[in-house]
N, C-alpha and C positions, 0 to 999 in steps of 0.2 A: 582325659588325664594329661597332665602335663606332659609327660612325659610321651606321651606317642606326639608331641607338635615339635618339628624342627628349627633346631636355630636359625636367627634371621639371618646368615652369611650364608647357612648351607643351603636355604630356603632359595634362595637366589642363583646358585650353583646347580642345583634339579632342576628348577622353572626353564633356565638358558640353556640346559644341556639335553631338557625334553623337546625345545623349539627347536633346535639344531634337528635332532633327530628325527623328529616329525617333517623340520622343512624338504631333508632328506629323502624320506618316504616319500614326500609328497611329490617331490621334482621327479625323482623316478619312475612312477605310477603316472605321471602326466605330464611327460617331457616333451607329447607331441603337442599339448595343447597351448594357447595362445589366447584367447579367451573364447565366449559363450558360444561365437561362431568361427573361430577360428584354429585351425590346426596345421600341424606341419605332415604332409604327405612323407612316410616310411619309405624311403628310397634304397637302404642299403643292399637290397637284394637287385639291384640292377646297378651295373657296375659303368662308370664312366671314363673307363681306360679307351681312349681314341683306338688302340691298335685291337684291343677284343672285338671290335666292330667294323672297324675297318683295317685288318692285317696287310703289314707292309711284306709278308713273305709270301702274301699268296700270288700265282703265275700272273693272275690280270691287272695285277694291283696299277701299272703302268701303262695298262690301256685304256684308249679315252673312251668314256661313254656316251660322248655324243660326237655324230660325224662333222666333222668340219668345217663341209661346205653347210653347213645347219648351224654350227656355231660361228660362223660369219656374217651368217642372215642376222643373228641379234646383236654383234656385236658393230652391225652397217647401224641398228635402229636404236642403239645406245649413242653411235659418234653421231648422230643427228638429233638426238633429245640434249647434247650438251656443244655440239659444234656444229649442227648444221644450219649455215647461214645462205643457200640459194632457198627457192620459193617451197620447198619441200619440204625444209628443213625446219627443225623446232626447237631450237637454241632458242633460250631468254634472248640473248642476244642478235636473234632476229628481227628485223625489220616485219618482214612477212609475215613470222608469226606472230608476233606482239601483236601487229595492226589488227590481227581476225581476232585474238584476243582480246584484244582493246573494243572490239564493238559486239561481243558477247556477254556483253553485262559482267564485268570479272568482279564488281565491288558486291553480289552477289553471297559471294561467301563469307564476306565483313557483316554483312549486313543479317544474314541470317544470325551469325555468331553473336551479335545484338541484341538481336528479340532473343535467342535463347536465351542469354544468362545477363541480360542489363535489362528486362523490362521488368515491368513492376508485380506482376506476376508471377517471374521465376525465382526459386528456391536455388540457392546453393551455399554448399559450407566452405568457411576457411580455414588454414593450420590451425586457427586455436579452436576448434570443432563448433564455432559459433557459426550464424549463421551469418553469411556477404551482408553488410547494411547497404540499404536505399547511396546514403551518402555515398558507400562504396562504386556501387553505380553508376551513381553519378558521374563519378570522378574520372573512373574511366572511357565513360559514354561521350565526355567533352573532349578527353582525347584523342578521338578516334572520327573525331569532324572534319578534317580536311579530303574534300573531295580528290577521287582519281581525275588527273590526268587523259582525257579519252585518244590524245594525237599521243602517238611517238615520239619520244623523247632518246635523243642519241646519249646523253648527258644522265640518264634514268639506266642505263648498262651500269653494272659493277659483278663484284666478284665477293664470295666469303674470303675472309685470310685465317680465318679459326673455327672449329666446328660450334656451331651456331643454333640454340632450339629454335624453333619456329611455334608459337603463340598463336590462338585463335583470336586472342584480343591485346591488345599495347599493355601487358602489365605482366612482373614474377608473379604475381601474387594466385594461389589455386583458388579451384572450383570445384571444389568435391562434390559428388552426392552426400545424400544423409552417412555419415561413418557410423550411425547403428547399422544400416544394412549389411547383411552377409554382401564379400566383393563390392562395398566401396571405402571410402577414405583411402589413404595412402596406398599405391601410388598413381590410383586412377584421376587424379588432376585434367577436366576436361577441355581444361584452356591451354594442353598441352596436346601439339600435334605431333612435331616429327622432329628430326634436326637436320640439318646441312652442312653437309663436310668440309673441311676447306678447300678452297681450289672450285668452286663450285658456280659458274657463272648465275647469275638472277639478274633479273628487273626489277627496278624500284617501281610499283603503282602509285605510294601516298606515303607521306610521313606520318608522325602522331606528334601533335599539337605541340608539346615539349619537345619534340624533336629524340627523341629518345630511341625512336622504335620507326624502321621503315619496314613497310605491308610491300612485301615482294612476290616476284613468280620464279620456282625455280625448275629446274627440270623434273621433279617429281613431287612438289608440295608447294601452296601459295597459303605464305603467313606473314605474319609479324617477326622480325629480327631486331635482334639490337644495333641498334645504328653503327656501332665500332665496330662491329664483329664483318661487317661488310668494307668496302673500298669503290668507287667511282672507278669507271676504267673507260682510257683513251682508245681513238681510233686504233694507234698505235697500239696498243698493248691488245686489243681485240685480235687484229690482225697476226700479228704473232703468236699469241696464246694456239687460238685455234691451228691457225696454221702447225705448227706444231702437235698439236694435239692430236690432227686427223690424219698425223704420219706417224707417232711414236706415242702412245700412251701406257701411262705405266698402272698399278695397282698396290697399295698397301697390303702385305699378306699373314702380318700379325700385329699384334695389340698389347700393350699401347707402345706406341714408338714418337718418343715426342723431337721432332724433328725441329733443331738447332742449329747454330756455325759458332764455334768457339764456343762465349759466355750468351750469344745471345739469343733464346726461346722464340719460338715461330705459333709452334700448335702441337698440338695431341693430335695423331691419325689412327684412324684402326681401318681394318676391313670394310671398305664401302668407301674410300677416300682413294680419287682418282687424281695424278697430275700427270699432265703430258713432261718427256725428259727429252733432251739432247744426244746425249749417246751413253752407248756401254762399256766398260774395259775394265777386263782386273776384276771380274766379280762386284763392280758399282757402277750404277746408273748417276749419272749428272740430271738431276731433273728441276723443274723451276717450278718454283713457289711464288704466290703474290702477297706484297707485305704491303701496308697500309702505310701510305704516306700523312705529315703532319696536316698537309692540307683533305685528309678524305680520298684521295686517288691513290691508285698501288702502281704500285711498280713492280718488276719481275727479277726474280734471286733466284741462282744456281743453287743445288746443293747437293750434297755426295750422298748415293743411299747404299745402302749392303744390298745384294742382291737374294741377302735370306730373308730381308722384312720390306724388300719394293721389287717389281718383276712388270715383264714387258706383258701388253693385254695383244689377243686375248689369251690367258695363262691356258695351257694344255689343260683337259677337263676329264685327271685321271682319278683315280681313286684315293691316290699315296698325296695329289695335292689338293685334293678337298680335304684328307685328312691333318696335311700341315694346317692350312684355314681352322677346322673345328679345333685343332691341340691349342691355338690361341683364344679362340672362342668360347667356347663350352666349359663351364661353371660361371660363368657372368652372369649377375644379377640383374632380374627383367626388369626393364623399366617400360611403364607402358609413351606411349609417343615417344620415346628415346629419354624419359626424366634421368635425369644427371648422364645425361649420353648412355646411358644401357639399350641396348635393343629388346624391344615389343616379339612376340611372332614374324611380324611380316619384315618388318626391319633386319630382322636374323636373317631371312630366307635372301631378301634382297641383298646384303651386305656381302651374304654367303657366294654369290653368284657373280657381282658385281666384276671379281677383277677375271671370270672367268668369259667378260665379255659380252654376260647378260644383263641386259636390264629389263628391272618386275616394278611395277606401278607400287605405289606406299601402303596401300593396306590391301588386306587379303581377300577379298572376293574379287578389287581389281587384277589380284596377280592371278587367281585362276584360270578369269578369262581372258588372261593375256596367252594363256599356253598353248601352242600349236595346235594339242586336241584336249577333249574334257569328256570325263564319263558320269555322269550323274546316278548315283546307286542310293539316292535317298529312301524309293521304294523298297530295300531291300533291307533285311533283318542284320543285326550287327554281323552274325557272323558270315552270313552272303558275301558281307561286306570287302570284309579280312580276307575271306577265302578268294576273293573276286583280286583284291590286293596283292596276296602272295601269290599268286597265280599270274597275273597281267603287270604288275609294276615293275618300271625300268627302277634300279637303283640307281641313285642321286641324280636322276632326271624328273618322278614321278613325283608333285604334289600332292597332299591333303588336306582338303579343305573341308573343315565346318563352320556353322557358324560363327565370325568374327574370329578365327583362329586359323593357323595355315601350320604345314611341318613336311618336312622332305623327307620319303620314303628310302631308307639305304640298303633294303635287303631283307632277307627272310632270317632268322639268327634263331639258336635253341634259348629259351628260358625256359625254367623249371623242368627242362627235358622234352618241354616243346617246339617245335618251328611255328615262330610267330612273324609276324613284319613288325619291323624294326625301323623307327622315327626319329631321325635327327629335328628338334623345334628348341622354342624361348617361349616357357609354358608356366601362366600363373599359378595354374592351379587345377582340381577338379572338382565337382558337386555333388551333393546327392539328388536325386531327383524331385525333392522337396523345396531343393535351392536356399534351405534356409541356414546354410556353412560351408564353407570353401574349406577344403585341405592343398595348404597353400605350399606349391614346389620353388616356383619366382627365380626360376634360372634356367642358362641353354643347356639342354643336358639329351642325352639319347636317353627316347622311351620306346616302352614295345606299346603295340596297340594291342590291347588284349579284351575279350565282351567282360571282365570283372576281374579285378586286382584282389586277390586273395587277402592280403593287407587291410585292405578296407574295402569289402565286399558291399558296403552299403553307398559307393560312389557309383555314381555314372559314369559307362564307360566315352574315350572319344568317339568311340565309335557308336554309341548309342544317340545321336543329335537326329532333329528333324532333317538336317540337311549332310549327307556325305559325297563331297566331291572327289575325282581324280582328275586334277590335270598333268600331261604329259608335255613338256618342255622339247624333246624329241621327236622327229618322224621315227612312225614303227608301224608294222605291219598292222592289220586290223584285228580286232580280237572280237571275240563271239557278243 
């Protein structure tokens, strides 16, 4: 009948006011979702208030947690991984060291990074989720022909002056896996390795053909840079830099702080950017920067820091100032190899530790077995695991490592009304044991390690991996 059909205005005013309502429905019934294998991880019930985890009122909050004479032993094997220039010593900027480097095959890691993603063989995607063509290849493979240098080159010294990615090959351009796979496409880019802070001495090995991109060694990563983002550095400025550096070194101790004089920009620093300074007064450091002259060499610039976001190394290793570090840190979005300067896991841990005088190798099975001691509990069932944790781990000394993941252990805390160990990390994500979807977190946040997240009972715990490590960063007695 006619009369049950509605007119064509009001026709139009049901249809848009049924999709609203439905879209409504629909966003809220599946707000964590993202698509077919993608989800957002339920965090609201663990809370990321720096002081609920780490209380500025409790007695020990100002005692350090690691002894002294122990935190001078790593902060001696930090001033030599970036200033030691006698025969011991492993500055880029060594003579000594370069030279053993120089005849251990260093083009090695060029070279693998070649057959992996430029032979005709390999598969990889790019932003527009197509697959890298041959020509792509190509193009890159011709840039990256100029042989290393095998002698010593005084002239091959320079310095970062802006924090700087580091590339596995001379190109922006990614390398994703398949992006239908659960955990890949964005932002696991595998031509992307690490970054380098400013202030950061390296060695040039090679250019890339355009001149675009120098393949460097730096104190913790050897890759590809962008040619500007580095500077040549004189006898002169070597000599003083270090010299300097292995008397007064300072640390960044929040984020971002982009460090200026007047109108004129320098760089972005956060947590993990080291420069040596001159002196202190009045609550500021005088510290020096290296700026990039027109001809490619730098020169060396004062500049005034507060002494609430730069501080002399190695920084006291209390509670109340790991917790100033995480109140900067923590909710920053993961990027894996440092993409758009975020920190990966091991990048957090290291960055975390850095102005406290530690220095941890770039990724994390390196930093495990860089720790004074290591207990391997991979034989033993998640909650072994936990129990073995809460029970023996120093808080913010004790690592945890699994599989390609790392996180620093702070303490035993109640959740849900339980005492659980408690993980300051930079965490993508978690799986189910099917692996076939990620519930994706993708920021530094405190988590508890727990054998099953109520939330979603159907993920795997961290603690449930083939492999569960603790390394201890501390001397401590021996446990059973």
């Amino acid at each position: 009948m006619k009369s049950d059909i509605l007119p064509p205005g009001f026709k139009c005013l049901f249809i848009i006011a049924f999709l609203l309502l439905s879209g409504c429905k629909t966003a809220e019934r599946t707000s964590y979702y993202i698509d077919t294998n993608k989800s957002l991880f339920p965090l609201e019930n663990y809370s990321q208030s720096v002081d609920e985890w780490i209380s500025p009122v409790l007695s020990d909050s100002n005692i350090p947690v690691m002894a002294k004479d122990n935190q001078n032993k790593y902060f001696s094997a930090l001033l030599s991984k970036y200033y030691g220039m006698g025969k011991q010593g492993q500055s880029p900027w060594n003579i000594y060291y370069i030279s053993r480097v120089l005849k251990n095959k260093p083009e090695r890691g060029l070279d693998a990074s070649i057959r992996q993603y430029l032979s005709p063989k390999s598969l990889s995607w790019g932003e527009n989720f197509r697959v890298n063509s041959e020509a792509w290849k190509q193009d890159i493979r011709n840039n990256s022909l100029n042989p290393i240098d095998k002698t010593y080159q005084v002239s091959s010294r320079a310095i970062s002056v802006r924090e700087t990615k580091v590339r596995a090959l001379p190109t922006d351009a990614p390398a994703f896996h398949n992006p239908q796979n659960a955990g890949e496409g964005y932002p696991f880019d595998y031509l992307q390795m690490s970054a380098i802070r400013p202030g950061t001495p390296v060695y040039i090995l090679t250019e890339s053909m355009d001149k675009a991109w120098k393949y460097v060694i730096s104190p913790s990563v050897t890759g590809w840079v962008k040619s500007d983002d580095i500077a040549t550095v004189s006898t002169e400025f070597v000599s003083e830099w270090t010299s300097l550096g292995l008397t007064n070194l300072g640390a960044f101790i929040k984020q971002p702080v982009s460090v200026n004089v007047g109108k004129q920009f320098y760089f972005i620093a956060r947590p993990g950017t080291i420069l040596p300074f001159k002196n202190y007064q009045t609550g500021y450091f005088s510290a020096i920067i290296p700026v990039r002259n027109a001809d490619g060499s730098a020169s060396i610039k004062s500049v005034s820091l507060r002494e609430d976001i730069f501080t002399g190394m190695p920084w006291q290793m209390t509670p109340m100032n790991i917790a100033t570090l995480i109140k900067s840190m923590n909710g920053q979005p993961y990027g894996w190899g440092n993409t758009l300067f975020y920190n990966d896991c091991s990048s957090e841990i290291r960055s975390l530790m850095l102005p406290f005088g530690i220095y941890l190798p770039r990724n994390s099975a390196a930093q495990i077995k860089s720790t004074f001691r290591q207990v391997d509990l991979s034989d033993a069932s998640p909650q072994e695991r936990l129990d073995y944790l809460a029970k023996y781990g120093q808080p913010f000394t004790t690592l945890v490592y699994i599989p390609g993941h790392i996180m620093l252990y702070i303490g035993n805390h109640l959740v849900n009304g339980k005492s659980v160990p408690m993980t300051y990390q930079n965490l993508w994500g978690l799986r189910p044991k099917d692996a076939d979807s990620r519930s994706i977190i993708g920021s530094a946040l405190f988590f508890p390690l727990l054998t099953m997240y109520p939330e979603r009972p159907d993920l795997l715990s961290l603690a449930d991996k083939a492999q569960f490590k603790l390394g201890f960063l501390g001397a401590s007695e021996d446990t059973e």
